[in-house]
C-alpha positions in Angstrom: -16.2 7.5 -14.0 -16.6 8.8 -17.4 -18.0 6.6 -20.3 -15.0 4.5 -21.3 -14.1 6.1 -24.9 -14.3 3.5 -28.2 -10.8 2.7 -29.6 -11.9 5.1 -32.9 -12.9 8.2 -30.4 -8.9 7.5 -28.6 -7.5 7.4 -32.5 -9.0 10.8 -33.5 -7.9 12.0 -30.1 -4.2 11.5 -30.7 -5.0 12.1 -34.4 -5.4 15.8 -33.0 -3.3 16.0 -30.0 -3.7 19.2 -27.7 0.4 20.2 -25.9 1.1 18.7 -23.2 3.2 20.6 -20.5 6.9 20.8 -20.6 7.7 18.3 -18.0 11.4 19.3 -18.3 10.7 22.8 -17.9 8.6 22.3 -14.7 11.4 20.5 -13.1 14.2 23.1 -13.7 12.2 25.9 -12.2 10.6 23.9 -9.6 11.0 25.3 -6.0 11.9 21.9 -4.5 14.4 20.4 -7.3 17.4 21.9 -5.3 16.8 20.2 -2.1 15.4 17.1 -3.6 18.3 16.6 -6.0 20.5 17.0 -3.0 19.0 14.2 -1.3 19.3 12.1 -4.1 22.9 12.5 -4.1 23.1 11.5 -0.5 21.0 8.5 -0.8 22.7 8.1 -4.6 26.3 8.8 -4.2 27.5 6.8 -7.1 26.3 6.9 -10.5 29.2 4.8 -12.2 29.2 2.0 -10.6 26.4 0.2 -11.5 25.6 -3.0 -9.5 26.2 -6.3 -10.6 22.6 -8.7 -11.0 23.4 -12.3 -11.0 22.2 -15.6 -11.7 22.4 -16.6 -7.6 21.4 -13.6 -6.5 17.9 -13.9 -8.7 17.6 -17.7 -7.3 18.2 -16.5 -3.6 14.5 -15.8 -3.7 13.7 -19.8 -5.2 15.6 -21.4 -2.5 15.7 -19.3 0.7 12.7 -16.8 -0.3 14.4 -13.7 0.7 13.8 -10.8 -1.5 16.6 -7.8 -0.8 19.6 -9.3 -1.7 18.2 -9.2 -5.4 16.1 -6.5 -5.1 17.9 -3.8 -3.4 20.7 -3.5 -6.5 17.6 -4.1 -8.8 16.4 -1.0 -7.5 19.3 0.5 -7.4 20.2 0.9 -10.9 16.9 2.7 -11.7 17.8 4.9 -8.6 20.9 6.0 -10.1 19.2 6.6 -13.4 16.4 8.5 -12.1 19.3 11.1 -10.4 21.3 11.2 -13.5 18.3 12.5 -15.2 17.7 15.0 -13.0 20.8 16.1 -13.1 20.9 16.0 -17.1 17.8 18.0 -16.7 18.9 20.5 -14.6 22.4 21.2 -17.0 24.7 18.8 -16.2 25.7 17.2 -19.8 28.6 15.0 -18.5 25.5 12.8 -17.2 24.5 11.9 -20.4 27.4 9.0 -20.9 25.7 7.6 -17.0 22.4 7.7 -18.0 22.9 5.3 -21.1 25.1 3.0 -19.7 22.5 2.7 -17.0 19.7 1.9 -20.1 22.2 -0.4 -21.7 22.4 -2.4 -17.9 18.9 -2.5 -17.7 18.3 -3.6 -20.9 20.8 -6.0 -20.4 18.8 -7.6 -17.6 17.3 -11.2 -18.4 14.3 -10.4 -16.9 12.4 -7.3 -15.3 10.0 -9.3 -13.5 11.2 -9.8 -9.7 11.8 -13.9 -8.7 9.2 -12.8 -5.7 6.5 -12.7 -8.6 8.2 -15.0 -11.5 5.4 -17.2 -10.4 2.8 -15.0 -11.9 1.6 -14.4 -15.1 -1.0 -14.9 -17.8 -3.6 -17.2 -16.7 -1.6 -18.1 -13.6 -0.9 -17.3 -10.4 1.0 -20.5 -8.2 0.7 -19.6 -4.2 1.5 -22.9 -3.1 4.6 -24.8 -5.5 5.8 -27.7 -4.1 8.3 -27.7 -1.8 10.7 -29.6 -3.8 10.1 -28.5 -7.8 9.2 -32.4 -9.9 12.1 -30.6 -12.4 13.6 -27.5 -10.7 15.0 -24.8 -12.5 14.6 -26.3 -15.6 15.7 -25.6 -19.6 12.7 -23.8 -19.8 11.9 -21.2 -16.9 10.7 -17.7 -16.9 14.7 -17.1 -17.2 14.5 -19.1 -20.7 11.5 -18.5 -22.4 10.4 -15.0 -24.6 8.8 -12.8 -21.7 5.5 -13.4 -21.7 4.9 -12.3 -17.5 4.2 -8.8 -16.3 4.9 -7.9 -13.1 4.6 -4.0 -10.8 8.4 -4.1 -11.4 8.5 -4.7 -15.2 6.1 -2.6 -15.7 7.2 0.4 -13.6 10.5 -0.4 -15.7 9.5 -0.2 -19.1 7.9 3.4 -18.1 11.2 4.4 -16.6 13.2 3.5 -19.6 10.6 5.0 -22.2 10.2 8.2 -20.0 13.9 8.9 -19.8 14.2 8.3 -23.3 11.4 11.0 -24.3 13.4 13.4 -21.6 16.7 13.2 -22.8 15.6 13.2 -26.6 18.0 13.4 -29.6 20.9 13.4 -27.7 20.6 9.7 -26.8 22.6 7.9 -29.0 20.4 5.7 -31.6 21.5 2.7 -30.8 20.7 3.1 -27.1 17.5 4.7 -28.5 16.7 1.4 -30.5 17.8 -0.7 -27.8 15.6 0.7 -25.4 12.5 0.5 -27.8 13.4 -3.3 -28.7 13.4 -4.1 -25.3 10.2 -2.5 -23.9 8.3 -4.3 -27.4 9.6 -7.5 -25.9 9.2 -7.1 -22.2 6.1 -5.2 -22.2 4.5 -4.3 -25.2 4.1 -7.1 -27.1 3.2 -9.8 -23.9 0.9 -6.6 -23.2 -0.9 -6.4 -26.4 -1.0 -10.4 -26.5 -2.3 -11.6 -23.5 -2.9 -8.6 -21.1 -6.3 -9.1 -20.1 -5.0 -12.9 -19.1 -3.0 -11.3 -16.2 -4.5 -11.7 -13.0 -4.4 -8.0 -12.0 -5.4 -6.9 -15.3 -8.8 -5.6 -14.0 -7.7 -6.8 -10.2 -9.1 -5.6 -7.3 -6.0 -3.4 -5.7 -2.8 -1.4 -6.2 -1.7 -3.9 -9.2 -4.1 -2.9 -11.1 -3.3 1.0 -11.4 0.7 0.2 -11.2 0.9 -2.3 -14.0 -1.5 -1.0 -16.3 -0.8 2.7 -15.7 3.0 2.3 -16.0 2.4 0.3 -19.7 0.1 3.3 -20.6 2.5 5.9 -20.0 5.6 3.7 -21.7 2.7 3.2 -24.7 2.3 7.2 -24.9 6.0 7.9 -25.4 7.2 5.0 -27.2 4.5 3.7 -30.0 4.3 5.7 -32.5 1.8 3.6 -34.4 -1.6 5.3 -34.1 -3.5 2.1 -34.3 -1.3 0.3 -32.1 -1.2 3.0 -29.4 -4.8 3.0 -29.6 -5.5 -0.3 -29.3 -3.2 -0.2 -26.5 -4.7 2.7 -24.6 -8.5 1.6 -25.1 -6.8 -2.1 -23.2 -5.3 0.5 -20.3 -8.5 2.3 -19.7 -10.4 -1.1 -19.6 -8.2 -1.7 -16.4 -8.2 1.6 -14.9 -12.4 1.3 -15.0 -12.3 -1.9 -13.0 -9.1 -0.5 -10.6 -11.3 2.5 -9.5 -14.9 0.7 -9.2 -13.5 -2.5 -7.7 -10.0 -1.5 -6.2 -12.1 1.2 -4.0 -14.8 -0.1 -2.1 -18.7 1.5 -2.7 -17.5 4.2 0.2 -14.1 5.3 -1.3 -11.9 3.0 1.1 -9.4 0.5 0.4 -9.6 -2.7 2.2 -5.5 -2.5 1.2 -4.4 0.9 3.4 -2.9 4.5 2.9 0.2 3.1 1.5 -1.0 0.6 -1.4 -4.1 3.7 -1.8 -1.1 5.7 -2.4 0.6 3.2 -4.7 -2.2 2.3 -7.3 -3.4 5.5 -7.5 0.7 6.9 -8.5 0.7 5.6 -12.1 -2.9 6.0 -12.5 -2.5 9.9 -11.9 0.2 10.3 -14.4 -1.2 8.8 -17.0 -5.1 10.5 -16.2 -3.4 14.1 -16.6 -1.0 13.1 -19.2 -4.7 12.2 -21.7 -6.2 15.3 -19.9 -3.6 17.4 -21.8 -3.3 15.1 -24.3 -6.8 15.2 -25.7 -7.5 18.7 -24.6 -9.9 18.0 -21.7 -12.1 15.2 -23.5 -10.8 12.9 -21.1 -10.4 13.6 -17.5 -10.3 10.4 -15.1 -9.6 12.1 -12.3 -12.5 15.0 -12.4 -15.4 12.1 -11.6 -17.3 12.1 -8.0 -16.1 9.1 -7.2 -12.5 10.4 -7.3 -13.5 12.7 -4.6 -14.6 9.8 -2.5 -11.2 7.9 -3.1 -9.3 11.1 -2.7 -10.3 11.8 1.1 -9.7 8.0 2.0 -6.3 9.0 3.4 -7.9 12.3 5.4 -9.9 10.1 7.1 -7.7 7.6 7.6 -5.1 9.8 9.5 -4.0 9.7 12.8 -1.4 12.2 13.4 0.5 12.4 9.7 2.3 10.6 8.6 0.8 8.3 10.8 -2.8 6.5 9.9 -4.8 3.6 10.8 -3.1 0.6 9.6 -5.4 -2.7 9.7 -3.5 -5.2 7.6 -0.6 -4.9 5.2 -0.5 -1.3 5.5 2.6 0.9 7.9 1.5 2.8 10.8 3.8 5.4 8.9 3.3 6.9 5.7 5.2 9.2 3.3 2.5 9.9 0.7 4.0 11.3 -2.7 3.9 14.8 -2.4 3.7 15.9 -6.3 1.3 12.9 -6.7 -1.2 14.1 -3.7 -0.9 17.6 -4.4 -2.5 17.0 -7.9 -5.0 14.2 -6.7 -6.4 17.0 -4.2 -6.1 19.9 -7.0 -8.7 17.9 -9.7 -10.7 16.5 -6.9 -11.1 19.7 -4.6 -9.8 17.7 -1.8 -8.2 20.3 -0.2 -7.7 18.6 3.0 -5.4 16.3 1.4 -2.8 18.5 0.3 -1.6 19.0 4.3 -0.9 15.1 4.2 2.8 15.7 2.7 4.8 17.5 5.1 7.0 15.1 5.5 6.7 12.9 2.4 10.2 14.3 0.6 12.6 11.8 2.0 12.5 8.5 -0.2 14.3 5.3 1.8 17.6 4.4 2.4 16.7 1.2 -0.3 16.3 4.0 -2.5 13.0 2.6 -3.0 11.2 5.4 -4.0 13.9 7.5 -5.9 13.6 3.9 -8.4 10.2 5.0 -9.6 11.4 7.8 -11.5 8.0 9.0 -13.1 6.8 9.2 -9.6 10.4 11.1 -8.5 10.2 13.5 -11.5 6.3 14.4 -10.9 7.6 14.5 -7.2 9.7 18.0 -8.6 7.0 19.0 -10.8 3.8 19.0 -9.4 4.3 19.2 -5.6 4.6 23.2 -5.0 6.2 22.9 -1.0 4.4 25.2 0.7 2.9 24.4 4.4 -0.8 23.7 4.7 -2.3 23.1 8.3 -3.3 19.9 8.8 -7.2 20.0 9.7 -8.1 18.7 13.7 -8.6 14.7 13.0 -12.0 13.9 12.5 -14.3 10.6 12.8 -14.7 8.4 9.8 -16.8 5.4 9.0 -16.7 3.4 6.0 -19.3 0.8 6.1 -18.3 -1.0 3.7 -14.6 -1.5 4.4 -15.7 -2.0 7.9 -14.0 1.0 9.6 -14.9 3.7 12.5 -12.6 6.0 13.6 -14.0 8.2 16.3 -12.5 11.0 18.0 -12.3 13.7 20.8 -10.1 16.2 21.8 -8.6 16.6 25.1 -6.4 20.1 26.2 -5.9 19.9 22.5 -4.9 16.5 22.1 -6.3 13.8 20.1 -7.8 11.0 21.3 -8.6 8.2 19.1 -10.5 4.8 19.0 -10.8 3.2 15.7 -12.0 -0.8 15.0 -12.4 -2.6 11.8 -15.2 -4.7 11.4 -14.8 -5.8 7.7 -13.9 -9.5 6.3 -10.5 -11.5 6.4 -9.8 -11.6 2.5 -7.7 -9.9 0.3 -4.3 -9.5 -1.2 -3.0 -7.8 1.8 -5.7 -8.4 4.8 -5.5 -9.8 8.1 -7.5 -11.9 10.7 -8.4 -9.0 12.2 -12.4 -8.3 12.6 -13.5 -6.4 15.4 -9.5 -5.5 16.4 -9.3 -2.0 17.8 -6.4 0.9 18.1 -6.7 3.4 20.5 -3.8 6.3 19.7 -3.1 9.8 21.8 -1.6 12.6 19.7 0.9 10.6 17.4 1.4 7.5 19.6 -0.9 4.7 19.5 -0.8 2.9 22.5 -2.9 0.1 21.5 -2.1 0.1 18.0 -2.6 -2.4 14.9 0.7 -4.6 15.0 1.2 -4.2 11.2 3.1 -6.8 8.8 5.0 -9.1 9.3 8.2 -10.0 6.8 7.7 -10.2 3.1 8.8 -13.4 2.0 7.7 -16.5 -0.1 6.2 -17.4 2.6 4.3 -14.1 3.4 2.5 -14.6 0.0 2.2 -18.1 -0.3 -0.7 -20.6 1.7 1.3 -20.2 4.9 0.5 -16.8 5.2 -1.6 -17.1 8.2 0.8 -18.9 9.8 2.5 -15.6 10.5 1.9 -14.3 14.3 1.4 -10.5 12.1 -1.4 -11.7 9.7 -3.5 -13.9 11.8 -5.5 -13.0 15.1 -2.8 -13.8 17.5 -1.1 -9.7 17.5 -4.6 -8.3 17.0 -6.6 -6.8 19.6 -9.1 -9.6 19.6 -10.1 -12.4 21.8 -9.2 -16.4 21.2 -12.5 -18.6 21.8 -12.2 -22.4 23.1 -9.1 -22.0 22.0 -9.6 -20.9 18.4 -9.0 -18.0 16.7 -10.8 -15.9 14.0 -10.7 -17.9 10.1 -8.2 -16.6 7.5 -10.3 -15.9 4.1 -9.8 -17.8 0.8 -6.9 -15.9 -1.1 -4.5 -17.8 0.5 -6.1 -21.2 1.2 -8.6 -20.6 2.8 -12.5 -21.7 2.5 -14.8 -18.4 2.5 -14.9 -14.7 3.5 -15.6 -14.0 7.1 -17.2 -10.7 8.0 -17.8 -8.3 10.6 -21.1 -6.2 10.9 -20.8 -2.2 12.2 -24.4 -2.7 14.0 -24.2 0.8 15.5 -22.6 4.3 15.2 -23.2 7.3 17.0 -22.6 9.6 19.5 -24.8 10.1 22.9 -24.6 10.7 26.7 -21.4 12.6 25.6 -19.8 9.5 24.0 -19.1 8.0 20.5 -19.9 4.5 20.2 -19.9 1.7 18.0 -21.2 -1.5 17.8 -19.7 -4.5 16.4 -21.0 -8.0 15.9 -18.0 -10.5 15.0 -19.0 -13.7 16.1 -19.0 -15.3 12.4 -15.1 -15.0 12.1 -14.4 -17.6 14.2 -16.9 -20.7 12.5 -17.7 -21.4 15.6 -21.2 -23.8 15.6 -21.7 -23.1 19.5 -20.4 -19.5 19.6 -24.1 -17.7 18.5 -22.9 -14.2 19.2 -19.8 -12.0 20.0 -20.9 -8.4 20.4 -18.1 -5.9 20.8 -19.1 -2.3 21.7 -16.5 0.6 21.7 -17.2 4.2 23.1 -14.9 7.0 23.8 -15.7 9.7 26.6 -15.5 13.3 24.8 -14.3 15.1 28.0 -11.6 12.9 28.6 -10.6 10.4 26.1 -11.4 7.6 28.3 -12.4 4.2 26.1 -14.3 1.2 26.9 -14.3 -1.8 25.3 -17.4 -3.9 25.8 -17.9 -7.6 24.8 -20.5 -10.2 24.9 -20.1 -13.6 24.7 -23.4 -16.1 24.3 -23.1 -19.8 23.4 -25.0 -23.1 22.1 -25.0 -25.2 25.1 -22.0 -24.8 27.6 -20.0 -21.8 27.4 -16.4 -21.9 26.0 -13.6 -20.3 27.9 -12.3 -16.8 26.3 -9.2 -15.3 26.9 -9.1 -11.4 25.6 -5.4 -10.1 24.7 -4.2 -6.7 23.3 -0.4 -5.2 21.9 1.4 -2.6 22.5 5.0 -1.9 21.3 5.7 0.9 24.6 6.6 -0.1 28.0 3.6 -2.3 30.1 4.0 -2.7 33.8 1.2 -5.2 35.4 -0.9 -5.1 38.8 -3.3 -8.0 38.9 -6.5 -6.3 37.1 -4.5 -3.3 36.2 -2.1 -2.8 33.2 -0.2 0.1 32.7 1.2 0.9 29.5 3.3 4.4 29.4 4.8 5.8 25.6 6.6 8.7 25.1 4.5 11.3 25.9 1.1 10.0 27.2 0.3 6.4 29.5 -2.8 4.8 30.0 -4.3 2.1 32.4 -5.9 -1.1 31.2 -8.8 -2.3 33.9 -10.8 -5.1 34.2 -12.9 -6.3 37.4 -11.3 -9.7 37.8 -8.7 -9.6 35.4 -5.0 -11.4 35.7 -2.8 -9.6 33.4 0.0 -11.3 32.0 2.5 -10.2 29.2 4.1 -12.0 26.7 7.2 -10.6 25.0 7.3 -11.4 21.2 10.7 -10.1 20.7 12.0 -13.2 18.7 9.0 -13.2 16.0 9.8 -9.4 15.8 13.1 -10.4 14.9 11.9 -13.0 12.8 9.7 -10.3 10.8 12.5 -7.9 11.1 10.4 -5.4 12.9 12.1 -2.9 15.5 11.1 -2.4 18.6 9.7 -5.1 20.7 5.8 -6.1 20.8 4.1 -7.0 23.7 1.0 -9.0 23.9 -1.0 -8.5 27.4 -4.0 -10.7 27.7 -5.6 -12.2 30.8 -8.8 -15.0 31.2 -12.4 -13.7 30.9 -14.4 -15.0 33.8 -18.5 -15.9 32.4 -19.5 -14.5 29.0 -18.8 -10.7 29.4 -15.5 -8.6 29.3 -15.6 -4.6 30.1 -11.9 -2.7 29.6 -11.8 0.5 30.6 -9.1 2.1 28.9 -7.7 5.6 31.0 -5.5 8.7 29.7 -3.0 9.2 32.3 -2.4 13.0 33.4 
């Protein structure tokens, strides 16, 4: 990354400012604001009636720990802001009376900070409250006290309101103007200025980091028009950014967090990178550094068949990257490759989710320029440091993968997972990474791992004496457990790797689990090889695997069939079983049904032989 610039170089910077692009301009003759604007109206019918936030609804979360029946009207009202703006944008003056009595709702709100993270804030972060509060809900709560908590949320909000309050312009009527301003100094700026660097994710390890900082940097740049202020406030948002990108990106350019939270961070962080660029005429440029490049073609090698990509632990099987956000990551970084990511990634959610984060929506119409780029054949991808191999062959055409992760079981967003394979055949994994589970209070609290999703019981690893692999410490636990990729390489016309994973269990008399993957290059066939050796007697191992397609079982013979390809699962002295984990995917609200086949290892070795069916 480039030097981090002093607070005086920023001040003579904006002292001077270069233009910066016409970002209404770019909308109204952008190819795609037609289609998209009509899909905001589908999704965003109604603009007037603006959903009601109350007191219960926000302490749902405290005493049940769901999330949507506050959230999804939360997100709502910025959804219907972020449309009326386009439409203001794109002519449509009767939408300026909408767009400030949305403003006015939102600044009306007692707090921007979700109850799922009211919990959080300077100097602390409570994952395990007491079950029953010593004095619950109290005279003086985050609902009571001056805001002095940031969360993603908040801070996405106070870019929203100062963005559509720089596009709009004089027209706004100064009191909404002032309103606006008064409320981002007390929601944002000032807890920002005051204790920022006391937030947890102030130079945190993952998406938090680029989100919460880069969404106060951008509101900073439209709102503060103190010089000093605005620097001091900048020189605080770059101090983040440095530790986002060399921490939040492991040494290879992975993230330990997936596509979808790579896609995340990075959102805010790229709006406010090009937003200097122009600013200060080139003199700073986050994104044109090496190690962008290595960030940038995280997702390329993560993909499966897009929107599809591996999906160890928080992270979708599914992905709709941003297309206007990708398109400009892989324009500054020469990343060409990721521009053919976004075929698909135009349709935001029926939570209307993603039309919420307006600066992401409007840089959605600006930057992304629509046109088809063929997506490169998949090819195979190690990270050693996240602990990932993804190898590849291709068969009449047809994909075949076998990935594993062999990295640790800590992190915001990780799973007990080490060693857990997915083996996937052109856009269906039939072995695949079970994903999450249900985001609750529970999800992110201490009992995280007793969710079937996060711990090893839906991964595609074995269960020793009984035990399974060890959670890490973020949420309770006592220390890091790692993998080791021992091996990579291809020969005897097969890709193979090597994976030692006996340490995730703590396991005194378990001395080493060996796991070796290969994949046949004529035919896609995979084997899955593991070794078992023990202090003393041996412990008894039973092996297991998911699936969410269709299984039929023979005695050593599995058959599981998807859509469009089927494979058999054999093992010399296997007894197949399957259980059906229907009611913990209704539990997680997941569709579809898992399955989890798993049978009894006989002595200390296990050989799968995993066969494409014609």
């Amino acid at each position: 990354m480039n030097v981090r610039p002093s607070i005086e170089q920023i001040r003579q910077w904006l002292a001077n400012p270069s233009p910066v692009t016409d970002l209404r301009q770019q909308i109204r003759h952008a190819p795609v604001t037609p289609s998209m604007l009509a899909t905001m109206r589908a999704i965003v019918p109604d603009i007037g009636d603006i959903p009601l936030l109350t007191y219960s609804m926000y302490r749902e979360f405290e005493h049940t720990g769901e999330r949507p029946n506050f959230q999804n009207p939360y997100f709502l009202r910025r959804a219907m802001l972020t449309r009326a703006l386009v439409e203001y944008i794109m002519g449509d003056a009767a939408m300026l009376d909408p767009i400030q009595n949305i403003l006015w709702a939102i600044c009306e709100e007692t707090s921007w900070v979700v109850p799922a993270h009211e919990e959080q804030g300077p100097d602390y972060w409570d994952i395990n409250p007491p079950v029953v509060r010593a004095h619950p809900l109290g005279a003086h709560t985050s609902l009571t006290r001056e805001p002095d908590s940031i969360d993603l949320f908040a801070a996405e909000t106070g870019a929203i309101l100062a963005e559509t309050i720089a596009l709009v312009g004089d027209e706004i009527a100064p009191e909404v103007r002032q309103r606006v301003r008064q409320e981002v100094e007390r929601h944002i700026f000032k807890p920002y200025l005051a204790y920022g660097r006391d937030h947890w994710w102030f130079k945190g390890a993952l998406n938090w980091n680029g989100v919460c900082n880069g969404s106060i940097g951008l509101a900073f740049l439209y709102l503060e028009n103190d010089l000093p202020t605005l620097a001091e406030a900048l020189s605080m948002v770059l101090e983040g950014f440095d530790a986002y990108i060399e921490t939040g990106f492991e040494a290879d350019g992975g993230s330990i967090e997936g596509v979808g939270y790579w896609a995340y961070g990075l959102m805010y962080y790229t709006i406010v990178a090009e937003y200097l660029r122009e600013r200060t005429g080139g003199k700073l440029d986050l994104l044109g550094t090496e190690r962008m490049k290595a960030i940038a073609h995280y997702p390329v090698g993560m993909a499966l068949k897009p929107p599809m990509y591996l999906n160890f632990g928080d992270a979708p099987d599914t992905v709709d990257l941003p297309a206007g956000i990708v398109q400009r990551i892989a324009e500054r970084t020469g990343i060409r490759e990721l521009r053919a990511l976004v075929g698909s990634s135009t349709k935001p959610d029926e939570h209307s989710y993603s039309i919420a984060k307006l600066p992401v929506m409007l840089r959605q119409l600006a930057w992304w320029d629509a046109k088809h780029y063929d997506l490169p054949p998949p090819q195979d991808y190690v990270l050693p440091t996240v602990g990932v191999v993804k190898m590849v062959c291709l068969v009449d055409d047809k994909p075949h993968i076998l990935a594993v992760a062999a990295g640790h079981t800590d992190g915001h967003h990780s799973h007990v997972d080490i060693a857990s394979f997915v083996y996937h055949v052109d856009g269906e994994s039939l072995i695949p990474d079970a994903g999450r589970g249900k985001y609750s209070k529970a999800y992110f609290r201490q009992t995280r791992y007793d969710n079937p999703f996060t711990n090893a019981s839906l991964h595609n690893i074995p269960r020793i004496g009984g035990h399974m692999q060890k959670p890490g410490p973020e949420f309770g636990g006592t220390q890091q457990y790692h993998g080791t990729i021992v091996e990579h390489e291809e020969r005897d016309g097969r890709k193979i790797a090597v994976i030692d994973f006996h340490a995730a269990y703590d396991l005194p008399a378990l001395t080493r689990a060996r796991r070796t993957l290969s994949l046949e290059l004529a035919t896609g066939a995979a084997e899955i090889h593991d070794e078992f050796t023990f202090q003393g007697e041996s412990l008894p191992v039973e092996e297991s695997f998911v699936t969410w397609h269709d299984v039929s079982v023979d005695g050593d013979t599995a058959t599981i069939s998807g859509e469009r390809s089927a494979i058999t699962l054999q093992a010399d002295g296997a007894r197949f079983a399957v259980e059906d984990m229907a009611q913990v995917c209704r539990d997680n609200e997941r569709s579809g049904v898992l399955k989890r086949v798993f049978t009894p290892v006989h002595g200390t070795t296990f050989t799968l032989h995993i066969t494409p069916k014609e």
